[in-house]
C-alpha positions in Angstrom: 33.9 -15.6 -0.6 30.7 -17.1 -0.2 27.0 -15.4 -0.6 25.8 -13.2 2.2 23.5 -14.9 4.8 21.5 -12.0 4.8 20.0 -12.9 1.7 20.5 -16.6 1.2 17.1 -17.9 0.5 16.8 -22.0 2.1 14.4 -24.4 2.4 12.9 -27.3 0.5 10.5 -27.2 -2.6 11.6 -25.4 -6.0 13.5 -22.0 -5.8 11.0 -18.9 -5.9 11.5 -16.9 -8.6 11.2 -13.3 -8.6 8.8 -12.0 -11.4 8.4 -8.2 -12.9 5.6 -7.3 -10.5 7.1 -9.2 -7.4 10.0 -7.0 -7.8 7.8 -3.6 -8.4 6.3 -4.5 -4.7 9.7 -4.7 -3.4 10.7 -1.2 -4.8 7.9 0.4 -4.1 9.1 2.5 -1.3 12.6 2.9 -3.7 10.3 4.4 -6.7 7.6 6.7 -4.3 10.6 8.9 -3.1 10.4 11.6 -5.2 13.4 13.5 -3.5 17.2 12.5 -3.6 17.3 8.7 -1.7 19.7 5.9 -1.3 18.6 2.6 -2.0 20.9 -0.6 -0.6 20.0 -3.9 -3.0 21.3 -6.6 -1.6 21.6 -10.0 -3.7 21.1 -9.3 -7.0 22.5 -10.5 -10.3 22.7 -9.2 -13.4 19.9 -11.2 -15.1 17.3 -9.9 -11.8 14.3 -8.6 -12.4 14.5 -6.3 -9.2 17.7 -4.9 -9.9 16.0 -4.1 -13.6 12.9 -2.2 -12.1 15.2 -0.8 -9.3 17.5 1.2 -12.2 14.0 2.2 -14.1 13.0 3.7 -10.5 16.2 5.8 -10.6 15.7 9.9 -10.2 18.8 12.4 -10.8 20.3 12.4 -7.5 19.8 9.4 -6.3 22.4 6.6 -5.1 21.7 2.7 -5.9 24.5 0.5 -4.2 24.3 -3.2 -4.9 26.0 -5.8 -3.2 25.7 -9.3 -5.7 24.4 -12.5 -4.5 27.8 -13.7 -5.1 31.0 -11.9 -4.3 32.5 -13.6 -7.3 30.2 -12.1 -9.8 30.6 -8.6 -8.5 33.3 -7.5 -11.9 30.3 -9.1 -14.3 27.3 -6.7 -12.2 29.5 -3.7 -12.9 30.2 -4.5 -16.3 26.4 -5.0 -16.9 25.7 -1.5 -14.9 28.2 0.3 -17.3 26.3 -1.2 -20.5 23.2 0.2 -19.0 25.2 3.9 -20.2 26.6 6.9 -18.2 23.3 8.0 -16.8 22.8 4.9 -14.6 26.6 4.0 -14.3 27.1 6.9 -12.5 24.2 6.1 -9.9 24.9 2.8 -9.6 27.7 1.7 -7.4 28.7 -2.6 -6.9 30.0 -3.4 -4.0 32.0 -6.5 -3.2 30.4 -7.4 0.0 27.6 -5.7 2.3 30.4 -4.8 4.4 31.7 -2.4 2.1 28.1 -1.1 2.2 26.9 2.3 3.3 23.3 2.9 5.0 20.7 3.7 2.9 17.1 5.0 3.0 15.6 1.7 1.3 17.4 -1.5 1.4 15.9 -4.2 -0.6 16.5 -7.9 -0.5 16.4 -9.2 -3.7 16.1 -12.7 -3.1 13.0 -14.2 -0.9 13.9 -15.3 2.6 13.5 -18.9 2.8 15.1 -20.4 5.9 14.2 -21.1 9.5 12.7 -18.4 11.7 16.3 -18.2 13.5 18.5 -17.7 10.3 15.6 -15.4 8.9 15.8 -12.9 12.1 19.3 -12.9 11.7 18.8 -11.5 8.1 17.2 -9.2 9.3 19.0 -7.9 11.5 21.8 -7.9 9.1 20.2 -6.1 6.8 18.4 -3.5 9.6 22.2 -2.6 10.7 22.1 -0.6 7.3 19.2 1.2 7.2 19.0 4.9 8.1 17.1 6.7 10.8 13.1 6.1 9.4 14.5 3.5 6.9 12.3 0.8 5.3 13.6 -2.8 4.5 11.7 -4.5 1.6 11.6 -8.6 1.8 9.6 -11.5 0.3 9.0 -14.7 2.0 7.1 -17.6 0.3 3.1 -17.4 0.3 2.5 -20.8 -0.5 0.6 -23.3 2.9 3.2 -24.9 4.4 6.4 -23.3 2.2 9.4 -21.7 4.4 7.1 -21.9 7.6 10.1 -20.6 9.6 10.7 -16.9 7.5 7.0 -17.1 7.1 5.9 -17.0 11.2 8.9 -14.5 11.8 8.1 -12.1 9.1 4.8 -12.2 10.7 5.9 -11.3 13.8 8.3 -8.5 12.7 5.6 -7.2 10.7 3.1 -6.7 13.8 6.0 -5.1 15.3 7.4 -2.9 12.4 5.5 -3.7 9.7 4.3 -0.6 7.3 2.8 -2.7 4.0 2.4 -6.0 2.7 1.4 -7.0 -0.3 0.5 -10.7 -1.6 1.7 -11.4 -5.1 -0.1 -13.8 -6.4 1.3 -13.1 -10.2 4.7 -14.9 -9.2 5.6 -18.3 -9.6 5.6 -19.4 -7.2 3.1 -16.9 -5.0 5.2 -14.5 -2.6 4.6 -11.9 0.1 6.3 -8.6 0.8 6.6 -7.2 3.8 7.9 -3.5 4.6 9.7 -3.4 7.7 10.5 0.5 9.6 12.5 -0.2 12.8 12.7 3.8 13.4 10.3 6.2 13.3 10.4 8.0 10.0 9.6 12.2 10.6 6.1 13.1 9.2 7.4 15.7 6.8 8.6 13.2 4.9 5.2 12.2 3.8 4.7 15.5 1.6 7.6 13.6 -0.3 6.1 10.8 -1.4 4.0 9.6 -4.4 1.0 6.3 -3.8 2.2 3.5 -3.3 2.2 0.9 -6.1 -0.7 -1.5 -4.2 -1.1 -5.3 -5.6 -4.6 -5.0 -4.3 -5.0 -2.6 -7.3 -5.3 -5.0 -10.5 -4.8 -2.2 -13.9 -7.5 -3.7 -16.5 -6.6 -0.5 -18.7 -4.6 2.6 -18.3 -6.7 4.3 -16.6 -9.2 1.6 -14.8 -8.2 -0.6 -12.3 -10.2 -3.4 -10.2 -10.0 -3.7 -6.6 -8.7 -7.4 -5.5 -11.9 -7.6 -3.5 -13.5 -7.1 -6.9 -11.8 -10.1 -8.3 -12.6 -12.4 -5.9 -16.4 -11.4 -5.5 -16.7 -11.8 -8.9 -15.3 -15.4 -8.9 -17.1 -16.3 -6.2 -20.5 -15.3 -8.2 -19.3 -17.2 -11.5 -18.1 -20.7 -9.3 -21.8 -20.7 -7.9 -23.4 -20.2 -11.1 -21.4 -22.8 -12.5 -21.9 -25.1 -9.6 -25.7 -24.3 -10.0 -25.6 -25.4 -13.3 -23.5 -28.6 -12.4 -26.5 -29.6 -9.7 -29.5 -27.9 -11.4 -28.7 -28.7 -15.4 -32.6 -28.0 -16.5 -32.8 -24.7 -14.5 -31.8 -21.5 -15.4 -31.3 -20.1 -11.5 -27.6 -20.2 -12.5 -28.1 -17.1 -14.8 -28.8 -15.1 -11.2 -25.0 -15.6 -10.0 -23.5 -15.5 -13.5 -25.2 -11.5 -14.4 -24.8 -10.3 -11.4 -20.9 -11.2 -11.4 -20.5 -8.6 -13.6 -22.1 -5.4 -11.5 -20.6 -7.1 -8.4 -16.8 -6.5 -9.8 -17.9 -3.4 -11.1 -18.6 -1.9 -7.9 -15.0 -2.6 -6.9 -13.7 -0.7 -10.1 -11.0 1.2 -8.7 -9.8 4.0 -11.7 -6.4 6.3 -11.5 -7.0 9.8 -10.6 -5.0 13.2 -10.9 -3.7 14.5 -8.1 -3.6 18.1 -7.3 0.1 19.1 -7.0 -1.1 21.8 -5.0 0.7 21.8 -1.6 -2.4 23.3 0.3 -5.5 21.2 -1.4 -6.9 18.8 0.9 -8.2 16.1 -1.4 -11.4 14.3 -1.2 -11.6 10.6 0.6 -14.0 9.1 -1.6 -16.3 9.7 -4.1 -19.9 10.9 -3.8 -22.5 13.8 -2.7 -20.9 16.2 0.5 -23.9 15.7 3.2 -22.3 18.4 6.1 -19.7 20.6 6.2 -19.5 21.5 9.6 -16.9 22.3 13.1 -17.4 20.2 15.8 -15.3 18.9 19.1 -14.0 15.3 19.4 -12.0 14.5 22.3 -11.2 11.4 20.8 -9.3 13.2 19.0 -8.0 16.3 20.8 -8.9 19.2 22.3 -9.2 21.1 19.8 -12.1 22.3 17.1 -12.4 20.1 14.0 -14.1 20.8 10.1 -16.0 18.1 9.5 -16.4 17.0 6.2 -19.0 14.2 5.7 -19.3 12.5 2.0 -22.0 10.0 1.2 -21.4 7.2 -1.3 -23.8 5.6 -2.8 -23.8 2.1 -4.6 -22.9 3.5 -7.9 -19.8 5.5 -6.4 -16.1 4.4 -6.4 -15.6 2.9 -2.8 -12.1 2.8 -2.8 -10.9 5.3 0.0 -7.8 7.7 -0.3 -6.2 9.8 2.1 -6.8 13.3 2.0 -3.6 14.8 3.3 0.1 13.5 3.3 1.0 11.9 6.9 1.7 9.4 9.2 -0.8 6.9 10.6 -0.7 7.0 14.2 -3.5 5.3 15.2 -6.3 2.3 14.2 -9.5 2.0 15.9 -13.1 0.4 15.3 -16.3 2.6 17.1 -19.5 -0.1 17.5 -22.5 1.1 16.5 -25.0 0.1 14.1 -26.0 0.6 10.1 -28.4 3.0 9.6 -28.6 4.4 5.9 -25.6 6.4 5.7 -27.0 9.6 4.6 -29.7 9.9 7.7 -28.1 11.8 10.8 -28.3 8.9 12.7 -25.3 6.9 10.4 -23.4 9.5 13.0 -23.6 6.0 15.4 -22.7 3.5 12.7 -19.9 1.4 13.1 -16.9 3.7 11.7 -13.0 2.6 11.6 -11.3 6.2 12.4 -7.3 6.2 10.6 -5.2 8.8 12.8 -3.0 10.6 10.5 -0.2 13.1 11.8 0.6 15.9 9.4 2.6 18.8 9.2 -0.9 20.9 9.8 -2.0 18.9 13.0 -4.2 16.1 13.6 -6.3 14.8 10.8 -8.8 11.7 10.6 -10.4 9.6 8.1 -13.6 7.9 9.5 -14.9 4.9 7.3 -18.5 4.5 7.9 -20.9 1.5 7.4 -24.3 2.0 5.8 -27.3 0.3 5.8 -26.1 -2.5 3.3 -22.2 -2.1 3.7 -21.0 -4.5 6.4 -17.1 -4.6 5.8 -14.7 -2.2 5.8 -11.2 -2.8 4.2 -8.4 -0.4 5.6 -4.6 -1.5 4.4 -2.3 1.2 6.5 -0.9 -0.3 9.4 0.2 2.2 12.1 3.4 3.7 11.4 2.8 3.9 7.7 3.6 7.5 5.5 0.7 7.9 3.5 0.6 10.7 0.6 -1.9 12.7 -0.6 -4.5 10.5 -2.7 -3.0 7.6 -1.8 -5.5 4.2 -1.8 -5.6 3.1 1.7 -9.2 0.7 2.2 -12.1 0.7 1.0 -15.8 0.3 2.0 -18.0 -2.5 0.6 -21.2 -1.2 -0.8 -23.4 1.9 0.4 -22.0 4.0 3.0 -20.1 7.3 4.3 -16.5 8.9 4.8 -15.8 11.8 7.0 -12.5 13.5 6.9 -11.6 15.8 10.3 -9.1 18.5 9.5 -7.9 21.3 12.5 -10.0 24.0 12.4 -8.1 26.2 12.9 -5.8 26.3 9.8 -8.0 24.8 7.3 -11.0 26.8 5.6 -13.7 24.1 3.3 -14.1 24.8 -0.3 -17.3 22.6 -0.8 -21.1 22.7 0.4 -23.9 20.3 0.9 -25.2 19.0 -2.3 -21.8 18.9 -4.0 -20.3 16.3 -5.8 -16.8 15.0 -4.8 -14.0 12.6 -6.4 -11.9 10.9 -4.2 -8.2 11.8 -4.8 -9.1 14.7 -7.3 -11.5 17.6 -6.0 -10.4 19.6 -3.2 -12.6 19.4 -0.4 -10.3 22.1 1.8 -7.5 23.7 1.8 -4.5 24.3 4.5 -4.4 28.2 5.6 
């Protein structure tokens, strides 16, 4: 029997291997399902590093089926599960062939699609067949210019289509992409289920402090000019300018872990800084109805990275024009703002990313059709600005004032009546 199209990766160059945190990108939506799932791995061996981190992601009552990358090595992938011990051996289930497969919540292809943009749309589909109502199918194609151009342009297009997250690994060798496909809409409740999502963009220095990937690359930026200054201008010290100041720059990006309330009805901060107005107001942007208006300003000291306040479904992505007043004056109201659409199991609630007078970029990674938890990391803002959360007025009551101080993912700004 010969290895399943669905996951046969093609294509010149060397083969892509699939390193540890490749293969925590592709389980991601596997290990954030805190309830009972079934995950479908299709392709893996016994020796794969995503079948590995796919059995640490395991949770009493969930169901892993794998189907092996070669029929023939199916007996030697279920002696390996049964040396893993009872626990996993009775979670773990090798089948012969996909086609003995059953659908699953999460199907994961453990081996990076590779070959033209007609045979990768047929894995696709292949794999698709299996997924459940709301389902997400995890795949890697090749990041590298001019590698697998064919799985690399369809991916693409499937993922403006379907696409929920993608993540660039550059930490594999060689450089990947993962894309999370949902070809059905998933119900919104589900979101209350879910931890954050493991995010690449999120680079752990310690435990407990991470970098943003903007972060990274600002800072190299700084440090290649100061050492081109020095290259050019050897008897000036102008290069020290770039070189100090790379250090503040990635600091701004610092992006650190935060505890989550596992309160049900908290409402969780966006973003870190001082709460500016706490006030009900009508947007019919929106909907007809009366919002509370929570409006935080950050300063250049805060954390920038932004979290969602409430577990939901992002429904909608737009960009207001306006200008970039200093975002703690009223008129930062007509700054330019991205406004994320979340549907929740309270109503309609928005998270409004707003410029300042010296941020000009604003970063937001949750495509529409993505579940986002509560305190998840979904953008962030470069430099000085503001965040506004919207929650229905009518069943939420504020539990902050002007003046206070807020952490992003920690303090509860509101909660749900």
């Amino acid at each position: 029997m010969t290895q399943s199209p669905a996951v046969r990766a093609t294509g010149p160059g060397r083969p892509v291997r699939v390193g540890e945190r490749a293969a925590r990108v592709l389980t991601t939506e596997m290990a954030r399902h805190q309830g009972p799932k079934t995950t479908l791995l299709v392709g893996a061996t016994t020796d794969s590093s995503v079948l590995a981190v796919a059995v640490d992601a395991l949770l009493p009552g969930d169901v892993l089926t794998v189907v092996p990358a070669d029929a023939l090595a199916a007996d030697q992938l279920r002696d390996h599960v049964t040396a893993l011990g009872q626990w996993t051996a009775q979670r773990v289930r090798v089948a012969d062939s996909l086609a003995e497969a059953d659908a699953a919540d999460v199907v994961i292809a453990a081996e990076p699609l590779a070959g033209s943009a007609e045979e990768t749309r047929t894995a696709l589909d292949g794999l698709a067949k299996y997924l459940t109502d709301g389902g997400v199918l995890s795949v890697l194609v090749p990041a590298l210019p001019g590698r697998a151009p064919g799985a690399v342009g369809e991916l693409e297009r499937q993922s403006a289509l379907f696409g929920v997250g993608t993540d660039l690994v550059l930490v594999n060798q060689p450089p990947v992409r993962a894309h999370r496909l949902r070809f059905t809409p998933a119900e919104v409740s589900v979101a209350a289920r879910l931890a954050p999502a493991y995010r690449t963009s999120s680079i752990p220095l310690t435990r407990q402090m991470h970098i943003d990937s903007n972060g990274v690359a600002a800072a190299g930026i700084a440090l290649g000019l100061a050492a081109l200054t020095r290259v050019t201008r050897p008897k000036s010290r102008l290069w020290l300018v770039p070189a100090l100041a790379a250090g503040p720059v990635a600091a701004f990006f610092r992006d650190p872990e935060r505890d989550i309330p596992d309160d049900e009805s908290a409402v969780v901060a966006a973003a870190d800084g001082q709460v500016l107005s706490v006030q009900r107001l009508r947007d019919e942007r929106f909907g007809d109805g009366e919002f509370l208006r929570v409006a935080v300003f950050l300063s250049v000291l805060d954390v920038h990275v932004n979290r969602s306040p409430v577990a939901g479904k992002v429904v909608d992505y737009f960009v207001a024009d306006g200008g970039f007043a200093a975002a703690m004056k009223p008129d930062a109201e007509h700054n330019v703002a991205a406004y994320t659409v979340l549907d929740t199991d309270h109503g309609t609630v928005v998270v409004a990313q707003r410029t300042g007078l010296i941020a000009r970029r604003i970063v937001q990674r949750a495509p529409i059709g993505a579940l986002l938890a509560r305190g998840e990391r979904f953008g962030l803002i470069r430099f000085g600005s503001r965040t506004d959360v919207y929650l229905p007025a009518d069943v939420a009551e504020p539990v902050v004032g002007p003046g206070e101080r807020v952490i992003g993912g920690s303090s509860v700004i509101a909660r749900w009546r």
